[in-house]
N, C-alpha and C positions, 0 to 999 in steps of 0.2 A: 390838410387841403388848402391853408392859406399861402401856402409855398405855392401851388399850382401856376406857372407861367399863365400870361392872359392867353386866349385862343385866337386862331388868326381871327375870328368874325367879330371880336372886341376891338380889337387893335390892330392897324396893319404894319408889315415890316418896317422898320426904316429901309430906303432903298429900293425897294421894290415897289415896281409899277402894276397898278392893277388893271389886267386883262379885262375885255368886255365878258361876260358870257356866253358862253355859247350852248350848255347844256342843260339851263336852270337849275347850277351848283355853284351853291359860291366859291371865290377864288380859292384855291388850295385846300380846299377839302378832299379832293380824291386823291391831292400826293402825300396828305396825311393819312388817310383812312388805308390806303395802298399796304402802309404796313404793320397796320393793325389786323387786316384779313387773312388768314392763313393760305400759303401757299393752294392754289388749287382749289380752293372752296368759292372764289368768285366766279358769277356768272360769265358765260361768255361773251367776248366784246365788250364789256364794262371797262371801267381804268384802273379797278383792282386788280387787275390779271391780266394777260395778252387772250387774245383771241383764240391761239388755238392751244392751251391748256385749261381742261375746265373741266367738270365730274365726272361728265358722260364719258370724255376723250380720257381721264386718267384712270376711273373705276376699272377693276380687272375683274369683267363678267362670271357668275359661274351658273349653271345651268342649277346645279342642285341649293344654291344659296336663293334663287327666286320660289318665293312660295307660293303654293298653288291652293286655290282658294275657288267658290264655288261656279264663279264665272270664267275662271281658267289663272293664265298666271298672274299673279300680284309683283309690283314694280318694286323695283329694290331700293330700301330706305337707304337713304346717302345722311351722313354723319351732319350732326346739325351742331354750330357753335354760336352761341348769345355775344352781343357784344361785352370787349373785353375791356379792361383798361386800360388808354391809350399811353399812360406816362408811368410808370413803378419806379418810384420814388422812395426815401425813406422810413416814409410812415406807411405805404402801403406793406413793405416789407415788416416792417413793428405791428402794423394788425395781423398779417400774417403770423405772424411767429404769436402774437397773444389768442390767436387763433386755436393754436396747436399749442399752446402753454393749456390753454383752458381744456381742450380734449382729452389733454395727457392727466390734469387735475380731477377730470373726469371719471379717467378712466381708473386711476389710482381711488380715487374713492371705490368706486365699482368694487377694484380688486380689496381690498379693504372690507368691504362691507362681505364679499365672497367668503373673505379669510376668518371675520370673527364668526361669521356664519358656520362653517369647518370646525372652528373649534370650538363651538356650541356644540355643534352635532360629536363632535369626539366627545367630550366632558360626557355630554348624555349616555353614548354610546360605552364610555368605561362603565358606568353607575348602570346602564343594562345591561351590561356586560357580569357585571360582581353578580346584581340581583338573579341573572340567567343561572348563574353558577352557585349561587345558593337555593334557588326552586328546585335545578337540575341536584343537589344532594338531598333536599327534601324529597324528590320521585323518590329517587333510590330507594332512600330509606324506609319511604312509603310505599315503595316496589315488594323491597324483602318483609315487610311484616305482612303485604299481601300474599307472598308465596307461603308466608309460614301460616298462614291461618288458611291458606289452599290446603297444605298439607296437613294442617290438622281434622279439617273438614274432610279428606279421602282418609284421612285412619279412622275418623267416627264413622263411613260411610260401612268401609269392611269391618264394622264392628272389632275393632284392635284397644285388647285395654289399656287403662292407662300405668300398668307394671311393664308392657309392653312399647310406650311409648317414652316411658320415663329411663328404659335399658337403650333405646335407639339417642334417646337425648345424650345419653353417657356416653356412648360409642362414639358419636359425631364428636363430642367436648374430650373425647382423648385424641380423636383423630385431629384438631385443631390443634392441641396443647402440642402434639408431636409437628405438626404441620408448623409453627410458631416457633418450636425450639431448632426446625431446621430450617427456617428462613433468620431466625436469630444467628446461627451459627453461618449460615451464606453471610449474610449483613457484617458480621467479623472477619468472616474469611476476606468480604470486599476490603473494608477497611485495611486490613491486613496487607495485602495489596496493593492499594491504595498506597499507604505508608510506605512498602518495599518501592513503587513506582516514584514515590517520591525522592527519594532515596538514592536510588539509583539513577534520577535525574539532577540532582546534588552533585554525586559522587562525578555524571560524565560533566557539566557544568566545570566541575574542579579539575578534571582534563581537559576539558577544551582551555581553559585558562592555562595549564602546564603546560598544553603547545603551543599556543599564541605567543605565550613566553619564548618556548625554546624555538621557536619560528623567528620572532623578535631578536632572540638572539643569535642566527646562524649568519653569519658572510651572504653579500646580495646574489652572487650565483647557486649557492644550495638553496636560497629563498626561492629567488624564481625557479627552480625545481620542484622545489615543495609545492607553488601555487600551479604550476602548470600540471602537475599531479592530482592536486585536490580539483583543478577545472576538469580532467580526465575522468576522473574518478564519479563527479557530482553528473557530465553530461554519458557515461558507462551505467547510472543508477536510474537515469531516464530514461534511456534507450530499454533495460532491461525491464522497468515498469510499463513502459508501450508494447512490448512485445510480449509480456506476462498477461496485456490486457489483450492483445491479439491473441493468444494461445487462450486464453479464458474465453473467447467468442467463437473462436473456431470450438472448443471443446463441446462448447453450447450448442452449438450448429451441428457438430456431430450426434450429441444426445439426441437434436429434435430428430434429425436422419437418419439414426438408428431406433428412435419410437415409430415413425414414418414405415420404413422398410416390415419390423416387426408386426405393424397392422396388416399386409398386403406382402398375400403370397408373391403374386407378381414380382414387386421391388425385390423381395428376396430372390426370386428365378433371376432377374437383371443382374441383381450383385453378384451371384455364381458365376454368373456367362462372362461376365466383365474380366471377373477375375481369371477365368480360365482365357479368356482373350488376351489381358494383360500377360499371364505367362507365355501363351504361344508367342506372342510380340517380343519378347524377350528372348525366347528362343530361336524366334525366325534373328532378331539381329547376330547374336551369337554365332549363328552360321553364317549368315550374313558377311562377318567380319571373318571368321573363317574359310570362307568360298576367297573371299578378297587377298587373305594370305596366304592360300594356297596357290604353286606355281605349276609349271607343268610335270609331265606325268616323271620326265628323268629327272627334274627337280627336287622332286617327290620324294625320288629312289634313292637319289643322293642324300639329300635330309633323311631321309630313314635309316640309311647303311649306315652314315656318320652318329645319327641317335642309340644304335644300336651299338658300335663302337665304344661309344661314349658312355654307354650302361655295362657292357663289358669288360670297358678300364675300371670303371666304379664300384662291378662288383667283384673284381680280383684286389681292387685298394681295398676294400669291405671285409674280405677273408682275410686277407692278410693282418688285416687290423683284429678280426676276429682270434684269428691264430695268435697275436702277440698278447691279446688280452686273456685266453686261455691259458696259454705258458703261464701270465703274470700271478692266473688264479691258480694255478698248481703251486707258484713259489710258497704266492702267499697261506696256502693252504698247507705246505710242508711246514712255514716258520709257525703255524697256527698251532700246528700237533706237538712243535718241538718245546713251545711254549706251553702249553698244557704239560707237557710230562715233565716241564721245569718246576709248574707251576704245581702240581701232584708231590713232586719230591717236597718243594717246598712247605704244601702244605701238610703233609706226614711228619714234618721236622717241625713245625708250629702246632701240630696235636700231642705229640708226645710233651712239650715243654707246655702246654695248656693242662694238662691232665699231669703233668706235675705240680703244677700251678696250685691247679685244682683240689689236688690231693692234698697239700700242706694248708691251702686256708680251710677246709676240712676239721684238720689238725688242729688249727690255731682255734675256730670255732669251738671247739669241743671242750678244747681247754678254758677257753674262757668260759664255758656254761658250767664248767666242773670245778670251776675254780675257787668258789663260794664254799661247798659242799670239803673240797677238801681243805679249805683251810678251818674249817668247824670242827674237822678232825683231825687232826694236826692239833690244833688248839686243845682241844680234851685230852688227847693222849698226852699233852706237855704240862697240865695241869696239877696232878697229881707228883709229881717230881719236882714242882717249884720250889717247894720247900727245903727239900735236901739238896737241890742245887744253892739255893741262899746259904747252907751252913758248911758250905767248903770252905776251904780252905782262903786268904785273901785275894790268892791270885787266880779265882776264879769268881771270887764273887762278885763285884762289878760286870765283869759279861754275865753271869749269869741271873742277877735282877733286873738287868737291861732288856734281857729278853721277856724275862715273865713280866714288866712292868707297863710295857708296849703293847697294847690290844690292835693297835691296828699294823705294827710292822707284820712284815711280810716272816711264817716261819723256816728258820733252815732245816 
């Protein structure tokens, strides 16, 4: 405020001559004051303002902004301004702003003081939270030993003994044990599961890596192939999940429509009639389109002769076709017969050489089941002779201890 220029009633201009009075204002007060007053807010005829701009002449009347009050309408309040400061300066701007430093400091405490406040109430709010959730398993638990002394209390009521009570305890504790072993076996299956998900989210992982790669590695035009593919492809998966959810709503909308109709005979009379309208509609266009291709009556005549023509060539081409296909089945039915009676000879000449066949492993059979039996006789009958074969003569001796000395050769 020591900066403040002196005022004109301190000190006068240099230069400048002072005027008499005329209005009992001292000099130069109203060409200063002039524009410190806001446009419009000075009286009329005064030297803050001209004469013909003034509140009454500038205010823009309205009939419903005047309020009406017990003696009828009340005058409309016109906007009041205190005086202001005639010079803004640098420290009026500096109190301003510690003005608004101090508000803003204010206000931050405020928020501040709001926030640890917040997180008081959270801290408290976990610790009621826990405590909630530990009361809430004590009901419980204090719930179920209520139902069980309920229930004990209705089996003493019907007089039910306790052999009777103690076979229901067992029932329920196998039904649990069984109930336990199949939520254990879920509980693995999940896991199971689980692991195979995991797995198989591995395994695609380690593909999408092998393409990226050989993506990585292909020439820039089969790339941009590939991406404009995978963009095709990614915006083909959304369309089909939009219109999967569109069919899922319709489907929905149908269920309600057909629970709707099934309540009310009515609905169903409508849906009949509709549906037999919709046929007739169907039908009337069908003719419709056929009155429209139909020409006149010689039109007619001639389309019909020519159609009729045209099924008479088609079914003379029909017979004839018929005809050749007939001949073809007699051919093939003659080579049919000629081949069976080949195939007859043939097979009479493959029976007889089978039933020779037949007849010799037979033979061979027999021999070898008798084979045993006759060389055990054979051997007995050669037994007795060993002897006097050994005392022939030298040129026979040698063959003939060879043979009796050999138990398992074969005899001649």
């Amino acid at each position: 405020m020591s900066n403040r220029p002196p005022s004109a009633a301190g000190a006068r201009r240099p230069g400048t001559a002072q005027r008499p009075p005329t209005s009992g204002v001292r000099p130069g007060t109203a060409s200063r004051l002039a524009s410190a007053i806001p446009p419009g807010s000075a009286r009329p005829g005064s030297r803050g303002g001209s004469g013909s701009t003034g509140v009454a002449l500038n205010t823009q009347i309205q009939v419903m902004d005047r309020p009406t009050t017990q003696q009828g309408l009340g005058g409309i309040k016109t906007g009041y301004r205190g005086p202001q400061r005639q010079i803004q300066d640098k420290s009026y701007f500096i109190g301003l702003l510690r003005n608004k430093m101090n508000e803003m400091a204010a206000e931050i405490h405020k928020l501040q003081a709001e926030s640890e406040k917040y997180q008081h109430e959270n801290s408290q709010f976990l610790l009621y939270e826990k405590k909630a959730e530990t009361l809430a398993r004590e009901i419980k638990d204090y719930q179920g030993e209520l139902v069980d002394y309920n229930t004990l209390i209705d089996k003493s009521n019907i007089d039910m003994s306790i052999n009777e009570v103690q076979e229901e305890f067992n029932q329920l504790k196998q039904e649990n044990v069984r109930a336990e072993k199949s939520i254990d076996a879920i509980f693995t299956e999940k896991q199971e599961k689980e692991k195979m998900q995991l797995d198989m989210e591995a395994e695609m992982e380690q593909e999408r890596q092998l393409a990226d790669t050989l993506v990585a590695h292909m020439d820039e035009s089969m790339r941009d192939g590939y991406y404009k593919l995978k963009t095709r492809s990614t915006e083909l998966l959304q369309e089909l999940e939009q219109q999967q959810q569109q069919l899922d709503q319709l489907n929905a909308k149908r269920a309600d429509l057909e629970d709707e109709i099934s309540v009310s005979h009515i609905k169903q009379e409508a849906v009949s009639l509709y549906e037999k309208l919709h046929e007739l509609g169907k039908k009337k266009s069908s003719l419709e389109e056929e009155a429209l291709t139909r020409g006149t009556p010689q039109e007619e005549r001639e389309r019909l002769l020519k159609q009729v023509k045209d099924d008479n060539q088609e079914i003379a081409s029909m017979e004839r076709q018929l005809t050749d296909i007939k001949e073809k089945m007699r051919r093939k039915q003659e080579e049919i017969r000629d081949l069976d009676s080949d195939l007859d000879e043939q097979q009479g000449e493959r029976n007889v050489k089978y039933r020779e066949l037949k007849k010799r492993q037979e033979t061979m059979e027999e021999f070898m089941q008798s084979y045993e039996e006759t060389k055990k006789r054979r051997t007995r009958t050669q037994n007795p002779t060993r002897g006097q074969h050994c005392g022939h003569p030298r040129t026979n001796e040698s063959f003939s201890c060879t043979i009796g000395s050999s138990s398992d050769q074969r005899p001649v």
